[in-house]
C-alpha positions in Angstrom: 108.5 44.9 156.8 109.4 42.7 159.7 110.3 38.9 158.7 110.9 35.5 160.0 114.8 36.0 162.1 116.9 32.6 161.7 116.2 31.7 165.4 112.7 31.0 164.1 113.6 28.6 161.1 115.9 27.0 163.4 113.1 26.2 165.6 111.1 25.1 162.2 113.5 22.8 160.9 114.3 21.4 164.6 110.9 20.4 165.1 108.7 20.0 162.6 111.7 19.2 160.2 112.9 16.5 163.2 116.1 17.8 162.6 116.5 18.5 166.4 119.5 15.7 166.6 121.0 16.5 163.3 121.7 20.1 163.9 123.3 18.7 167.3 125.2 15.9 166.2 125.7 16.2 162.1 128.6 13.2 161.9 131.3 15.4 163.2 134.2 13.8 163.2 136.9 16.2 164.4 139.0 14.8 167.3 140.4 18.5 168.1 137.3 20.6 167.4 137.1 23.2 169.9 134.0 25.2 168.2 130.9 23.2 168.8 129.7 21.4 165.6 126.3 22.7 165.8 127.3 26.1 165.3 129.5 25.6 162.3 126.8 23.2 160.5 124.2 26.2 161.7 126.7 28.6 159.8 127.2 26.7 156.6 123.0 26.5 156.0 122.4 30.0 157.1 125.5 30.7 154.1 123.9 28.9 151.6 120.1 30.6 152.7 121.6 34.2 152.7 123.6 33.5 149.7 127.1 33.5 151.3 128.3 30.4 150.4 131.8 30.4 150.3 133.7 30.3 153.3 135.3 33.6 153.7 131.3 34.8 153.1 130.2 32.7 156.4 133.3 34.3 158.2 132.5 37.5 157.7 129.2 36.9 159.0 129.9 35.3 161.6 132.5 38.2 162.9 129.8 40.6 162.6 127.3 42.2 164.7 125.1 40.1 162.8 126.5 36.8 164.3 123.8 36.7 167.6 121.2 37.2 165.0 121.9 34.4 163.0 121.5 32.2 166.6 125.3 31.4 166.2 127.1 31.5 169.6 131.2 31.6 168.3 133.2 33.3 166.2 134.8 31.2 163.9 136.7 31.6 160.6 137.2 30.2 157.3 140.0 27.7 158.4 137.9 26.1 161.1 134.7 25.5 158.3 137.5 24.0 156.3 138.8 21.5 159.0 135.2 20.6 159.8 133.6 19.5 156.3 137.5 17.8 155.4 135.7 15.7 158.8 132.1 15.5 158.1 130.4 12.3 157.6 128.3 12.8 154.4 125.7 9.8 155.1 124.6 11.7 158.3 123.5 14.6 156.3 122.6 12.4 153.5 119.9 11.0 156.1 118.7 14.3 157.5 117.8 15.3 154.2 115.4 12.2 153.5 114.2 13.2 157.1 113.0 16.1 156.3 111.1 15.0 153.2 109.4 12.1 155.2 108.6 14.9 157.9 107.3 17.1 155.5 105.0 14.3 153.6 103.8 13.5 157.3 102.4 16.9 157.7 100.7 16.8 154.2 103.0 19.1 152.5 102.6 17.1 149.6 98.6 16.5 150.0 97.9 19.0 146.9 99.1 17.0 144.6 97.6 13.9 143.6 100.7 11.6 143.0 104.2 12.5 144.2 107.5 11.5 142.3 111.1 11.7 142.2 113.4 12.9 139.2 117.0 12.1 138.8 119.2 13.9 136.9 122.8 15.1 136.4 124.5 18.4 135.4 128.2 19.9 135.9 129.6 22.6 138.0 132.4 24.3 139.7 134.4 24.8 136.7 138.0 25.2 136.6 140.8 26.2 134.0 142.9 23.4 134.9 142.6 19.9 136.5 142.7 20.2 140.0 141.7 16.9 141.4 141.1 13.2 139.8 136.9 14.0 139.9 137.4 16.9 137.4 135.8 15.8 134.1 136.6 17.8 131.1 134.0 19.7 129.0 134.4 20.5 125.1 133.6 22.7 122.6 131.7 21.8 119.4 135.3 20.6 118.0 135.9 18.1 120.8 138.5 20.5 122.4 138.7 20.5 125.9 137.7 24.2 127.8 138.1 23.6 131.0 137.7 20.8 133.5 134.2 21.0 135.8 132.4 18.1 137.8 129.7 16.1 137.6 127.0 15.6 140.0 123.4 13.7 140.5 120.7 15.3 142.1 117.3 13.5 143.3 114.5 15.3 143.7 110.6 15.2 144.5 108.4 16.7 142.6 105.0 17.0 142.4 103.9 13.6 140.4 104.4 10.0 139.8 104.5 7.2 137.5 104.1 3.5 138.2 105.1 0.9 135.5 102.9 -2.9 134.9 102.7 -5.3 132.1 100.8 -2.7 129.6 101.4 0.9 129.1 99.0 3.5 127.8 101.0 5.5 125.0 100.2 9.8 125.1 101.8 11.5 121.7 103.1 14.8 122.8 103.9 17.5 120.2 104.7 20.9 121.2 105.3 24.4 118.7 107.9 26.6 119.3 107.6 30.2 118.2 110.9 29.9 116.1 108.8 27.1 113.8 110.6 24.3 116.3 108.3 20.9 116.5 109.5 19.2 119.8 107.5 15.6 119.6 107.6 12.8 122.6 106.2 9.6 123.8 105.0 9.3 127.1 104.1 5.9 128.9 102.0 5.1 132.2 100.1 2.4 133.6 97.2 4.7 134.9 94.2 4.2 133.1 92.2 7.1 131.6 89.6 7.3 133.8 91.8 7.6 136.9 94.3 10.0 135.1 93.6 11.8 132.5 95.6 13.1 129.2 95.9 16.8 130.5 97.1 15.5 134.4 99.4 13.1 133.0 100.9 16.1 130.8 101.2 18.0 134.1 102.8 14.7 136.0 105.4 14.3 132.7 106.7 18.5 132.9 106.9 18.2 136.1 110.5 16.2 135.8 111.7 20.0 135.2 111.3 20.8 138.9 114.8 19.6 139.0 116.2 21.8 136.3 114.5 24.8 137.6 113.9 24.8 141.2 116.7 22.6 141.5 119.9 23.0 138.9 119.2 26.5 138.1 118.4 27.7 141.3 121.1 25.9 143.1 123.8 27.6 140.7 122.4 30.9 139.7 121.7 31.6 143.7 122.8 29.6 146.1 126.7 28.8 145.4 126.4 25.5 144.0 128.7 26.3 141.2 131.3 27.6 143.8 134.4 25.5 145.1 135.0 26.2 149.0 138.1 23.9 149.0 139.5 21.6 145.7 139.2 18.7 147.6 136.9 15.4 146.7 135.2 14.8 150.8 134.6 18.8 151.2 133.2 19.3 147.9 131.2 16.4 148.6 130.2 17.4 152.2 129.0 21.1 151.2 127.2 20.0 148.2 125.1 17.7 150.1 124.6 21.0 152.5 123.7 23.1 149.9 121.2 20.6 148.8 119.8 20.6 152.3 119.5 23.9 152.1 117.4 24.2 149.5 115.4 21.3 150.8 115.2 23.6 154.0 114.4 26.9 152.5 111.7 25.7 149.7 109.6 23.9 152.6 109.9 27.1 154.9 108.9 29.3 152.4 106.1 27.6 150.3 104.5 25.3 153.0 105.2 26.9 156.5 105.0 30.8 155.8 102.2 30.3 153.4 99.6 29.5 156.2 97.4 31.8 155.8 95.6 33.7 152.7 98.4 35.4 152.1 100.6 34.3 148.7 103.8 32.2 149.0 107.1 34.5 149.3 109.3 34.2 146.6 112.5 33.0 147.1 114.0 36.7 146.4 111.5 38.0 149.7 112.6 35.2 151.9 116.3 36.6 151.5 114.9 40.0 151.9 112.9 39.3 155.4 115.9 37.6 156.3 118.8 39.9 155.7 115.8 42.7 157.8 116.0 41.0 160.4 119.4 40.3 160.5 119.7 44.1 160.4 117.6 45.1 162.8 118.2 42.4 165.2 121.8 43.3 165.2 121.1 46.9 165.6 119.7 46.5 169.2 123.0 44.0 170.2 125.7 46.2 172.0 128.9 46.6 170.7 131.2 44.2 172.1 134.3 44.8 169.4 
């Protein structure tokens, strides 16, 4: 099975990302860097994508045969990915990430779905025992005790509705059974008239809001590092957060809108990792041995 090597997602989120200058220039702001920017922002996202997300992870991948493959021209270590997101301006990534949602929505990546919308939520992780920094929040047990310290973050996300507010509201009762004899009962309000939007779309557009729990929360823990603490420290947490994010903004349009051209089905994310770590493998098979 031969898959997509990172050279070629490069290229993708370069171009029709229009990410070309980002990956360049990401806000470095490192007055003694000697390891080009580029390739140490490169590193980080090809961490998160290939589930490596902590530091020492990136470094060994980056010593490896594997490092040509990943179309990462130093070696570098854990100590210089440390000095470089302590230095990194968040805003610039911040920006890249809206980038690549605009560029996506420019090349109808969105066109399947009727209305488009955007879901904000909050969860916690990167848990620790004790309180490490003045951003750790504390998180209880049923008796109010405190377990641990974690922190809080916001995530926005698109997903695959919208809903516009006016002066009246149509009113949709929602009541759903559990098989454990649970009744879950909600109100949902739009302005969209029933002829434009029906009861069963407008369902669809409401459970949608879970994209973010799923896609986003879950995934983002469960796989891709985001409970994990590089460095305890409130501007790098902040900085490889926002990378993992990108990431994941990275990795879902790949996958789902640019590999699926074709009548082929979309990848799953599991594949994607799969093609990835192949080629990694057999791409640093045919590299001579320079150790």
């Amino acid at each position: 099975m031969k898959g997509p090597p990172p050279r070629h997602l490069k290229k993708y989120v370069a171009k029709c990302l229009g990410l070309k200058s980002y990956l360049q220039r990401p806000g470095e702001g490192r007055t003694q860097g000697r390891i080009p920017a580029a390739a140490l922002l490169w590193g980080l996202i090809m961490g998160v994508l290939l589930r490596r997300a902590a530091f020492a992870g990136i470094e060994a991948r980056v010593r490896s045969r594997a490092r040509r493959a990943l179309d990462v021209s130093p070696r570098f270590g854990d100590a210089a990915l440390s000095y470089f997101t302590a230095r990194l301006d968040p805003e610039v990534t911040r920006r890249a990430a809206v980038t690549a949602v605009r560029q996506a929505k420019r090349h109808k990546a969105f066109d399947p779905s009727p209305f488009i919308g955007l879901a904000l939520d909050g969860t916690g992780a990167g848990r620790s025992r004790d309180k490490v920094c003045d951003r750790c929040r504390p998180y209880r047990n049923q008796q109010k005790e405190i377990q641990g310290y974690h922190h809080k973050r916001v995530m926005l996300s698109v997903v695959g509705t919208g809903l516009r507010r006016g002066e009246t509201v149509r009113v949709i009762r929602y009541r759903q059974y559990k098989p454990n004899g649970k009744v879950y009962e909600a109100y949902w309000l739009t302005d969209f008239p029933p002829p434009r939007v029906s009861s069963r779309t407008l369902f669809l557009m409401a459970k949608s809001r879970w994209e973010i729990e799923n896609p986003g929360f879950n995934d983002a823990k469960n796989r891709y590092g985001f409970e994990h603490i590089c460095h305890h420290q409130p501007h790098r947490l902040l900085v490889v957060w926002l990378l993992t994010c990108l990431a994941l903004t990275i990795e879902r349009l790949y996958r789902v809108r640019y590999l699926h051209r074709g009548t082929h089905p979309v990848r799953a994310a599991i594949d994607l990792l799969l093609l990835f770590q192949l080629s990694l493998g057999s791409l640093a098979a045919n590299l001579p041995d320079s150790s």
